[in-house]
C-alpha distance (Angstrom), angle and dihedral (degrees) to the residues before:
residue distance angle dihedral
X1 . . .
X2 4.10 . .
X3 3.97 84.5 .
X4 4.16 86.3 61.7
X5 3.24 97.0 42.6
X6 3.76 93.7 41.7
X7 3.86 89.4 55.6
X8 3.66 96.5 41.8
X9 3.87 90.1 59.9
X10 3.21 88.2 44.2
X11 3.89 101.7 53.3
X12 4.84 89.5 35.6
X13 3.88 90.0 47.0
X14 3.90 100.0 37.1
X15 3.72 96.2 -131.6
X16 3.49 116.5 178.0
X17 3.69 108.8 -157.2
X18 3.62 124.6 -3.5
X19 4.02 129.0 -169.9
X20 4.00 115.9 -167.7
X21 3.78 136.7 160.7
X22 3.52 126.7 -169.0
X23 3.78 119.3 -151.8
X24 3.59 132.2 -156.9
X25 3.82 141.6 168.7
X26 3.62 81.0 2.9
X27 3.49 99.4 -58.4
X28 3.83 133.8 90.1
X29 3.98 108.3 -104.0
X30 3.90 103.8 172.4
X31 3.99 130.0 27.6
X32 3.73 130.0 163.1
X33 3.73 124.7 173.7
X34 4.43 98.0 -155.8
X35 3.92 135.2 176.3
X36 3.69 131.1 22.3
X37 3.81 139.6 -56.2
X38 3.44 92.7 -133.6
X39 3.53 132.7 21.7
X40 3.97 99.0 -142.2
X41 4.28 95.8 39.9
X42 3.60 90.7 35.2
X43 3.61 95.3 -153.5
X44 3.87 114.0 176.3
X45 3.88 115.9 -102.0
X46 4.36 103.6 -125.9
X47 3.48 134.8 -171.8
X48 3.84 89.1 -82.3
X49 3.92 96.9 50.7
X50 4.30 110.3 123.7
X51 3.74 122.5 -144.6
X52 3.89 131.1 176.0
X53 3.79 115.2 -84.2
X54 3.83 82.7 -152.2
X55 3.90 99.6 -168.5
X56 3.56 92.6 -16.8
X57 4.13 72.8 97.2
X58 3.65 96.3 81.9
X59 3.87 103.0 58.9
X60 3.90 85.3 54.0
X61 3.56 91.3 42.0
X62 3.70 88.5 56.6
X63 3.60 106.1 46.0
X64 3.94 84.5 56.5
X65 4.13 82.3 52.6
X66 3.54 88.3 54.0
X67 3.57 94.0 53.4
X68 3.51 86.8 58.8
X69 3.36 92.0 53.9
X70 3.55 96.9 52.3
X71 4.01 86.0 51.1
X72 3.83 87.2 57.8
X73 4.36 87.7 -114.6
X74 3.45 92.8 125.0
X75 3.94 132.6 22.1
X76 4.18 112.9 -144.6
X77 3.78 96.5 -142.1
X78 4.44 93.8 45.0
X79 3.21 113.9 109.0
X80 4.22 119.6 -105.5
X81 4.00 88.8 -123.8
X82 3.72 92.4 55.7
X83 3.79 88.7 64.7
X84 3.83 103.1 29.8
X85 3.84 119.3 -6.2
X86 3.72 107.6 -140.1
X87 3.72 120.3 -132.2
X88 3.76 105.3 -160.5
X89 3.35 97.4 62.4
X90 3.81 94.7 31.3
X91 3.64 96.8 115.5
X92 3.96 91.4 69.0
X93 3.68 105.3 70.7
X94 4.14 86.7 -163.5
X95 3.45 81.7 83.9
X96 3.72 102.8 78.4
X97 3.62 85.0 61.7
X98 3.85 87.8 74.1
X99 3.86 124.4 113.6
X100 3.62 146.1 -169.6
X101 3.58 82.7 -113.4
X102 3.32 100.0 52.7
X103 3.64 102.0 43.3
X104 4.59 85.8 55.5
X105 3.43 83.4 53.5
X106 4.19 107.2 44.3
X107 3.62 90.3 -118.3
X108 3.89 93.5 113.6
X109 4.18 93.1 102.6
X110 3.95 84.6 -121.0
X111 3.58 124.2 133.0
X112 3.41 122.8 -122.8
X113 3.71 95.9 -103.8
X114 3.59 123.1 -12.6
X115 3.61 100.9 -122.3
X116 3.52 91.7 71.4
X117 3.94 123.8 109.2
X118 3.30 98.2 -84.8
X119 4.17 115.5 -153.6
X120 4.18 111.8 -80.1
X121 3.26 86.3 -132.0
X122 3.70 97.2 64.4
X123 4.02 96.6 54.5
X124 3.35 96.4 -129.8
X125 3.78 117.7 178.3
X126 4.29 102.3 -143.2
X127 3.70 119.0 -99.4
X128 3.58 89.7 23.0
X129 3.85 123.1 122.4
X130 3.94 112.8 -118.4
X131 3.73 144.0 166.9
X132 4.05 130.3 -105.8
X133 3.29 104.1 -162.3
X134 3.88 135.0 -26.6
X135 3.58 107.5 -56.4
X136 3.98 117.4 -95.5
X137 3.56 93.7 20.1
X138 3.91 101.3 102.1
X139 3.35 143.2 -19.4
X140 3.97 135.7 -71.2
X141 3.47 126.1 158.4
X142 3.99 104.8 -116.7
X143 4.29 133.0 -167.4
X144 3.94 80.6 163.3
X145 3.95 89.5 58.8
X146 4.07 90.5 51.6
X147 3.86 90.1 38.9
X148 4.39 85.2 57.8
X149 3.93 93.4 42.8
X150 4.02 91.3 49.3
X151 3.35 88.9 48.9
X152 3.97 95.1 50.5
X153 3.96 81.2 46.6
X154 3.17 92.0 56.4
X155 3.91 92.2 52.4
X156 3.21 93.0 52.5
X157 3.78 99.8 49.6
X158 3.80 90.2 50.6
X159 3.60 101.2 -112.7
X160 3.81 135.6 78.4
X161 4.05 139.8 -116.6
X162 3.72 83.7 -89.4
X163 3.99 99.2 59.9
X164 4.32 99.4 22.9
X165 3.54 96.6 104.9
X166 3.95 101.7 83.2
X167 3.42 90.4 56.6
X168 4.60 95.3 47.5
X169 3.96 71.5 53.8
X170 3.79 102.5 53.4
X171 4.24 95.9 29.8
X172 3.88 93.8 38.6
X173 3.72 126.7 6.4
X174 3.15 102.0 50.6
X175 3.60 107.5 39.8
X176 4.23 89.5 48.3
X177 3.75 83.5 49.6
X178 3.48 95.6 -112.2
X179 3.92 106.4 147.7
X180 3.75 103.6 160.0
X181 4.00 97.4 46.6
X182 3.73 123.2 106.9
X183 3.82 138.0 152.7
X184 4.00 98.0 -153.8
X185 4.27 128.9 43.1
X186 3.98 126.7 -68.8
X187 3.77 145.7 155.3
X188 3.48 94.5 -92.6
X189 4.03 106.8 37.7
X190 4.03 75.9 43.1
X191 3.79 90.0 52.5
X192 3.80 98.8 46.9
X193 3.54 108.9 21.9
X194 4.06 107.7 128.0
X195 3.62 122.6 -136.1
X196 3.58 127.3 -102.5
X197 3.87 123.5 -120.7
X198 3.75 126.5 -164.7
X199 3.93 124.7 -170.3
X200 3.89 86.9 -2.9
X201 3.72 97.9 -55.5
X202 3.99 133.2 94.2
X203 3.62 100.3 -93.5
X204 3.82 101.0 -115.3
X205 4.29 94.0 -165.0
X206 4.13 86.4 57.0
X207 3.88 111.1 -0.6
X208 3.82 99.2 139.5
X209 4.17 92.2 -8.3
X210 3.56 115.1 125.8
X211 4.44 108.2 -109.4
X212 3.85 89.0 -89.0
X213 4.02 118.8 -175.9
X214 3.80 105.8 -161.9
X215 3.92 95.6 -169.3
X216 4.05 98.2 60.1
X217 4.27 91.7 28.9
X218 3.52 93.1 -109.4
X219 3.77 110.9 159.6
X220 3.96 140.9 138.7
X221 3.94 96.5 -63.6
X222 4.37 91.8 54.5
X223 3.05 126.2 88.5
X224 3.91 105.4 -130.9
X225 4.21 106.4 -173.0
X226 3.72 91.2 -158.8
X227 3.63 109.8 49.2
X228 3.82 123.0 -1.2
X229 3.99 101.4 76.3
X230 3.78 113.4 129.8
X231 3.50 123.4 -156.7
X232 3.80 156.1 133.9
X233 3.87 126.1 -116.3
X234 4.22 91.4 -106.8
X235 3.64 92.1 62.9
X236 3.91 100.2 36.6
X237 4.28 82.7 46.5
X238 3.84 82.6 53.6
X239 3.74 94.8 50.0
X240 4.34 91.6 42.9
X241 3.79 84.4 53.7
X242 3.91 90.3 51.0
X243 3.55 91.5 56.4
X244 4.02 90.5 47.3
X245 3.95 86.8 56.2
X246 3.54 89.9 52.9
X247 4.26 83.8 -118.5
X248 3.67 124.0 -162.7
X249 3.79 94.8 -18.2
X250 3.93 129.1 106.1
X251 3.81 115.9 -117.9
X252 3.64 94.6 -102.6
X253 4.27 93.5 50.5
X254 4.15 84.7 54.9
X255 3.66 90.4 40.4
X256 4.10 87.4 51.5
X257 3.92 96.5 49.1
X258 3.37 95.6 49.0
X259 3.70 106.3 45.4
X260 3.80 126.8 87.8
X261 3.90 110.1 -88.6
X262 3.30 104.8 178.1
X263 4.39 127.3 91.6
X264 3.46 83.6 176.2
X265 3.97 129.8 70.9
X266 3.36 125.2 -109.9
X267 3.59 121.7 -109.8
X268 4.33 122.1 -87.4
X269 3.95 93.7 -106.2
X270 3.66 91.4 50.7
X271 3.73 101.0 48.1
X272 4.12 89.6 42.6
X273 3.93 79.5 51.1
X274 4.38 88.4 62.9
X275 3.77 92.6 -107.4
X276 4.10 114.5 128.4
X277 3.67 101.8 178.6
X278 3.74 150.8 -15.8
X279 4.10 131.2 -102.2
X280 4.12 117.2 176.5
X281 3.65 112.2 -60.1
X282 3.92 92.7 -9.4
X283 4.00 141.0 81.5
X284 4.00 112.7 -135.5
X285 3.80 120.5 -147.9
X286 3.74 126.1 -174.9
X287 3.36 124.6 -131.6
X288 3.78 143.1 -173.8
X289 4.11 88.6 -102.1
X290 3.93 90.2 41.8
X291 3.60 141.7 -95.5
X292 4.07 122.2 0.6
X293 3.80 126.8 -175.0
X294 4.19 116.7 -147.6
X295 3.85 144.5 168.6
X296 3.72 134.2 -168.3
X297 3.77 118.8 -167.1
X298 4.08 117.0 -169.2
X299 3.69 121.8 -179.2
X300 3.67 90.4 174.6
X301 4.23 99.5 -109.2
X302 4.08 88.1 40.0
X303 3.68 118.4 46.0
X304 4.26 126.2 172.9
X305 3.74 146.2 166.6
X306 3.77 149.4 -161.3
X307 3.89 146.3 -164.6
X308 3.10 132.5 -178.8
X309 3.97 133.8 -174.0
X310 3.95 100.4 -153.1
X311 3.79 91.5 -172.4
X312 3.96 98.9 43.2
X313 3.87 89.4 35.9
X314 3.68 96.2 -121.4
X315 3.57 160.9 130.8
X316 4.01 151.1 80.3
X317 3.91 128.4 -88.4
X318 4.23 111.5 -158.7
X319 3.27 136.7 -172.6
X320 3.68 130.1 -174.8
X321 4.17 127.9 -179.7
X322 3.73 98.3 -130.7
X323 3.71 148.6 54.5
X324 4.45 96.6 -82.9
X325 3.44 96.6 69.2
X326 3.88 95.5 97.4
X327 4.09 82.9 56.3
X328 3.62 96.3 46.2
X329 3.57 87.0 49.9
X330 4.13 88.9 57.7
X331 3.75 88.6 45.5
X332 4.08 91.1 49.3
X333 4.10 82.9 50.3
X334 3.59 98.2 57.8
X335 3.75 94.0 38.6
X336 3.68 90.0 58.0
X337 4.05 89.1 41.1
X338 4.41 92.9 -116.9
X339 3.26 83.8 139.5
């Protein structure tokens, strides 16, 4: 039945390649690895194919912040500036309001990247880094926020953006048994890393490119916390199931990611979207059996998803190399009755 209805999205949304796991009782019960790599070579998608997480990043990135926190390397509730002041946004003193906390929770009064139109009414020279609102006093969705944090990380961990990696690796990766997942370049993302298609064509500004962001020198050798994960469903099924078995984290870290953060609402697109609130790192949606925790990530030629059921121990985690995945993911919703 999931094999049908796998292929007919497949064949009605013109997916290329498609890598899903489904997870339950804590374990994952179905995966399939469909489609092509590339739409012109039509080489088969496998088991070891690599697509963009997209912001499927940032709930990684902040479980390996809340190990920190459990190590007593970085406090929630301490101001950013106390561990690394931040030059480009230093002329906005609202900034030193801005926490751990609020930065997991996109409450940091960042946008979500800095090149985008900012608001006339702010005066906003382009390109430059700027502040919505005061920071923890609503909601905006933020990579800028994550970008700041992993670079205060990386402070604190003595290394930089640059040079981070070896330690996701040794913290993270490896422990959630997560082999094939890195933020920055190597021989084997390199090797197996699918190419991404937009409007049913190989995207030819970022087919096989590494997510670069010329403005803030973000490019295959930095580690960028909120977007530049890549991945396959196995190992992002491994890390959901981690999180489910309350893995490597104290009681109170768990406790922390998973509660509601927010005193604010969330904005119109997000509630028509299912989600009711925001923990660390992770949306929360309600549903008639309770309380279920979900990402999307979409970096336009790769587009993926996740939920998880903490309490019934599962869920599925997708990702797709091209621009349908957010409607596949509405279509895998309704066929699982989410929604």
């Amino acid at each position: 039945m999931i094999d049908t209805f796998l292929q007919k999205q497949i064949d009605s949304l013109q997916l290329p390649g498609l890598s899903i796991a489904f997870i339950s009782k804590g374990k994952i019960v179905y995966h399939r690895a469909l489609g092509v790599t590339d739409i012109k070579t039509k080489t088969p998608i496998d088991e070891q194919s690599i697509f963009e997480a997209a912001s499927l990043s940032k709930p990684v990135f902040t479980y390996w912040v809340m190990k920190l926190v459990d190590r007593g390397i970085l406090n929630m509730d301490t101001p950013l500036y106390k561990y690394l002041p931040y030059p480009d946004i230093a002329q906005d003193e609202r900034y030193k309001l801005i926490t751990a906390r609020m930065v997991l929770s996109h409450q940091s009064g960042f946008p979500n990247w800095r090149f985008f139109t900012a608001d006339s009414s702010l005066h906003v020279k382009q390109g430059d880094l700027y502040l919505n609102f005061k920071p923890g006093t609503a909601f905006n969705y933020s990579g800028e926020g994550f970008l700041y944090l992993g670079k205060v990380v990386a402070h604190l961990l003595n290394c930089s953006l640059q040079n981070m990696e070896p330690l996701f690796e040794r913290e993270v990766a490896i422990p959630l048994h997560m082999p094939h997942s890195s933020y920055t370049a190597n021989p084997y993302i390199l090797k197996h890393k699918v190419r991404g298609h937009h409007d049913g064509h190989i995207d030819p500004a970022n087919g096989l490119n590494w997510p670069i962001i010329p403005s803030i020198s973000i490019d295959s050798n930095t580690f960028n916390p909120a977007a530049s994960l890549h991945t396959n469903a196995l190992d992002y099924a491994a890390f959901l199931i981690a999180l489910m078995n309350d893995q490597g984290l104290s009681t109170n870290s768990i406790h922390e990611m998973f509660r509601q953060q927010l005193t604010v609402p969330l904005p119109e697109d997000f509630r028509k979207a299912g989600y009711s609130a925001w923990g660390l790192g992770i949306a929360i949606a309600q549903i008639p059996s309770g309380a279920i925790y979900l990402h999307s990530g979409n970096n336009g030629n790769f587009q993926s998803a996740f939920m998880m059921d903490k309490a019934r121990q599962s869920g599925y985690v997708f990702f797709t190399n091209c621009d349908h995945g957010n409607t596949f993911n509405e279509k895998l919703e309704a066929f699982l009755s989410l929604k």
